[in-house]
N, C-alpha and C positions, 0 to 999 in steps of 0.2 A: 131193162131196155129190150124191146121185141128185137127180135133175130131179122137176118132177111128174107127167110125161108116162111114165120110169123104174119107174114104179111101178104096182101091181098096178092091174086097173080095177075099179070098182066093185061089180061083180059078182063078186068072188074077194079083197074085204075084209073079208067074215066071218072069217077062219081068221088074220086081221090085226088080233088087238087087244093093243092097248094099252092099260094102268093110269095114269092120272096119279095120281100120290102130291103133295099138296101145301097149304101154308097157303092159307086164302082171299084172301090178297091175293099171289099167286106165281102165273104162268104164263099170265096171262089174254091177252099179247101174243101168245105162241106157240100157242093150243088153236088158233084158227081155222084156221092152217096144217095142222095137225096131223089136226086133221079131216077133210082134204083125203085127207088118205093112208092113214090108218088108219082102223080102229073104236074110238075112244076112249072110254073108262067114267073117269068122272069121278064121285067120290063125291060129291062137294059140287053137278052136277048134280042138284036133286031133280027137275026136269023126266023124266031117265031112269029107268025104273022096271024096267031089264032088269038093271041090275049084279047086287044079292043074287043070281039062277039064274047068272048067268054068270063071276061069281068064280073060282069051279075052275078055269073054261079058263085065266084069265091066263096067259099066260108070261114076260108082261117088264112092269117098271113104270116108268114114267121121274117121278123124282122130282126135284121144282121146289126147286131152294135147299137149306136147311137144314132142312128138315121131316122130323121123327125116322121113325128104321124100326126099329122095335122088336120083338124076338120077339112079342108081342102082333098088331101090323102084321102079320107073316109067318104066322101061325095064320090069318088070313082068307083068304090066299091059296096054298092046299096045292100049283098047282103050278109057283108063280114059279121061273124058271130064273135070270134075270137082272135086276135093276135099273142103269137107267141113271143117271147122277146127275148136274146142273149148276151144283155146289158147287166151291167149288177146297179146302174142307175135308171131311173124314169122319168128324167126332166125330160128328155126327147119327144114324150107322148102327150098328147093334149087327153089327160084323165077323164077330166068332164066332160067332154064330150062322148068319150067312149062310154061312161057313164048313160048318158042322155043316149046313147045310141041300143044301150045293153049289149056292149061287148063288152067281153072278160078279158083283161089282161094279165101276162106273165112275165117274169124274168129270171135272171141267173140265178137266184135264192143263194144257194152256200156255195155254189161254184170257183166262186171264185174269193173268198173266203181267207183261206190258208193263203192262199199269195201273196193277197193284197197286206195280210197282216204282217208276214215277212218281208215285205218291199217297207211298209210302214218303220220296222225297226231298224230295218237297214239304212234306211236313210237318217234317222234319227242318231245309231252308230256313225256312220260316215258322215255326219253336220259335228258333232260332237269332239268326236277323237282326229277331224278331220283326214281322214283316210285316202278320199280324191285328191286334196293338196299334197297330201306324203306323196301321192303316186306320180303327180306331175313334179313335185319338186325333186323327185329321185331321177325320172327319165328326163328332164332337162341338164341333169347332171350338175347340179346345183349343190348335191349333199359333199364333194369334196373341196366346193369352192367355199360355202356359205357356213358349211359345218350343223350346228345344230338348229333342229327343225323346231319352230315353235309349239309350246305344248298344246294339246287339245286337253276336254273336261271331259271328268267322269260319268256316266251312264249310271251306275248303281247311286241311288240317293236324289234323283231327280224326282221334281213334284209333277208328273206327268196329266196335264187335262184331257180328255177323251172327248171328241165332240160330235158325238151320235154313237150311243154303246148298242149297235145292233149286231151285226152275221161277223162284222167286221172290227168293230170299234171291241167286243167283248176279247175276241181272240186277239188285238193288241195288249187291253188290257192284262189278259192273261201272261200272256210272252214278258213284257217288262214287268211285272210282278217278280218274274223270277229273276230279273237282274236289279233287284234291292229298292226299285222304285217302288214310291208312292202313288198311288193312281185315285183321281176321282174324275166326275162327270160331268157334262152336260145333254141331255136328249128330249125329245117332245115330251116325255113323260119317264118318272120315275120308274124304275126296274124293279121288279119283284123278286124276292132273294137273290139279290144283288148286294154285297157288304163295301162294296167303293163308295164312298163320299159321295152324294148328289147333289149340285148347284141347280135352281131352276134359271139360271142364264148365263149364257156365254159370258159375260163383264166378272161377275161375281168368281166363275171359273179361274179368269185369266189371272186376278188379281191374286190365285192362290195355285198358281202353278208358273214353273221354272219350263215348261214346254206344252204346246198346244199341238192335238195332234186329230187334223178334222177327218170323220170319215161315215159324217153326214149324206143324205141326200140334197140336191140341190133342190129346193121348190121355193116360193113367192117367200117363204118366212123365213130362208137360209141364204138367199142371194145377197152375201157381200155382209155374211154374217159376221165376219173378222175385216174391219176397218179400222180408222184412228183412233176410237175410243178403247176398243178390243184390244190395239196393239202398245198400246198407251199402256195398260193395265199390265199387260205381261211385262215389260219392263227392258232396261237395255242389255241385260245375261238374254230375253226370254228365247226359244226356238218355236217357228210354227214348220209344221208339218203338213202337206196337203195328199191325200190320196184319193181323195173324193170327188169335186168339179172343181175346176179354176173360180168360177164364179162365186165360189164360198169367198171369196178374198177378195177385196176391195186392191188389185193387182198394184193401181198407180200408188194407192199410199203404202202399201208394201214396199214397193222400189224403192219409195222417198226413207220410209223408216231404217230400210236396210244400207242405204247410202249415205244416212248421215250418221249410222252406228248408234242408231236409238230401238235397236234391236240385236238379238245377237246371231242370229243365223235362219237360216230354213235350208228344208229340203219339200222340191217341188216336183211331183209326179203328173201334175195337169197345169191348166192356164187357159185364161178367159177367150182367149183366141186363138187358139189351137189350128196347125202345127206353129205357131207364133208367138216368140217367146219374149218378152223385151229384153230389149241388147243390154240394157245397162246391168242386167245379171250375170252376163256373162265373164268381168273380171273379178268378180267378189270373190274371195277365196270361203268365205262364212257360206255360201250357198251353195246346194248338190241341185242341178238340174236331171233329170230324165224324163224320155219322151212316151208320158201316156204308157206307160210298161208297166205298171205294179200289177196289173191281175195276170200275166199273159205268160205263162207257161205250157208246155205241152200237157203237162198233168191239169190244169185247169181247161183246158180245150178237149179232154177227154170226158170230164165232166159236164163241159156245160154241152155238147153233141149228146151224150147219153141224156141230158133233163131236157134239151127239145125234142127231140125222139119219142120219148117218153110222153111229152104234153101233146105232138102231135099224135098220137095211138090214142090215146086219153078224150084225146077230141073227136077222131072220130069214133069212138068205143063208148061216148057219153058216160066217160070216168071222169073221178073230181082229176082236177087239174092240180101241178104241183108248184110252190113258190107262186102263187097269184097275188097279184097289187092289187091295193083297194082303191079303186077310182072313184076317190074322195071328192 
């Protein structure tokens, strides 16, 4: 990552600007830095009144999160070469078009990597050995009246399914390897010295695993890739795990499987309608909720500022760029 001192001086940051692309509650930690280095045009600045004339120039936009880029989006700015992205997903981005347009896109690559595989086990732990119902049934002070807590299942010896073995899905696999599970897969394409079990489909998957654990991209062949036939197949022990998009999961036959106990739990870190959870999850004691937090550590926010840093220097230094999506 260039220095601050690395970088052009102030007087030769005009021909240095940068677009933030972003929701009004995204990127507010990172502008101040950012302004340090570049000329940054921020739409939701109404204080700046120079973006409208200077639109055209853009050449690169770094886009905060998951904040859509839409052919629409790209018509404001005729002559974006590049956006950067700080997502570890890219359903947000209309590919094709960026494609058709011959801009390069990028995102988080490993960044967030480690976390996400740690929030993945963790929550797989705490569905399991139920650990959130231990915690509320101890502070309800329920443990002197009711006495003993119902048992949770063991974690070592579970047939674990992996549903996208990429940045994220490898390093689960890796992690519950070493608590005695079994692991095998499903992803667009088989793995190259990869020794996990390969299924070429989600059904065939489910049918031989005791937990599903997606950590897929979302795109047109993964939306709602775990439905009634999926959920059917894992059975009424099975566990899904989501830390990937809400949208992998067909949400309403979820609720119905896990309400009538023809499933045996989950732990959910997204949902299709985000901040909005359906209410009917919230008595199940088989279910861990949390809000959109598996990637989001301090040490993953160190990283993914260092690999936009990095892709913005790269861009304008006409260096290959790093962690680039193929806009298939």
């Amino acid at each position: 990552m260039a220095s601050a001192d690395q970088h052009q001086s102030p007087g030769t940051t005009n021909l240095r600007l940068v677009l933030v692309h972003r929701y009004p509650r995204f990127g507010n930690s990172f502008l101040s830095k950012l302004k340090t280095w570049y000329r940054v045009f921020d739409p939701l600045d109404e204080s700046d009144p120079s973006l409208p004339p200077i639109s055209g120039s853009v050449r690169v936009m770094l886009c905060f999160g998951p904040t859509p880029v839409t052919s629409e989006t790209l018509d404001k700015y005729p002559n974006l070469e590049c956006i950067v992205g700080t997502s570890a997903g890219y359903d947000h981005f209309d590919l094709a078009e960026c494609r058709r347009r011959g801009i390069r896109v990028t995102g988080a690559g490993d960044s967030f990597s480690e976390d996400a595989a740690d929030f993945a086990v963790g929550l797989l732990i705490d569905v399991l050995r139920r650990v959130s119902v231990a915690n509320r049934f101890v502070r309800a002070g329920s443990w002197p009246v009711k006495g003993e807590f119902p048992l949770g299942s063991k974690v070592g010896g579970k047939r674990v399914g992996i549903v996208g073995l990429g940045s994220i899905g490898s390093r689960v696999g890796k992690r519950l390897e070493a608590f005695g599970c079994s692991i095998a897969y499903t992803s667009k394409r088989m793995k190259p010295n990869v020794s996990f079990p390969f299924h070429s489909n989600i059904h065939d998957l489910a049918i031989n695993s005791d937990v599903l654990i997606l950590c897929c991209a979302l795109t047109k062949e993964t939306h709602r890739i775990v439905g009634k036939e999926v959920l059917t197949a894992l059975g009424k022990e099975g566990i899904v795990i989501n830390v990937g998009r809400g949208a992998l999961i067909d949400e309403k036959e979820l609720v119905q499987f896990l309400k009538r106990g023809e499933i045996g739990g989950a732990g959910l870190d997204v949902y299709e309608n985000e901040p909005h959870v359906p209410e009917e999850l919230f008595g199940l004691d088989n279910v861990v909720l949390s809000p959109h937090v598996a990637v989001i550590t301090p040490e993953s926010f160190k990283a993914l500022e260092e690999l936009f840093i990095y892709n913005l220097e790269a861009f304008f230094s006409n260096k290959p760029l790093r962690a680039q999506i193929e806009c298939e």
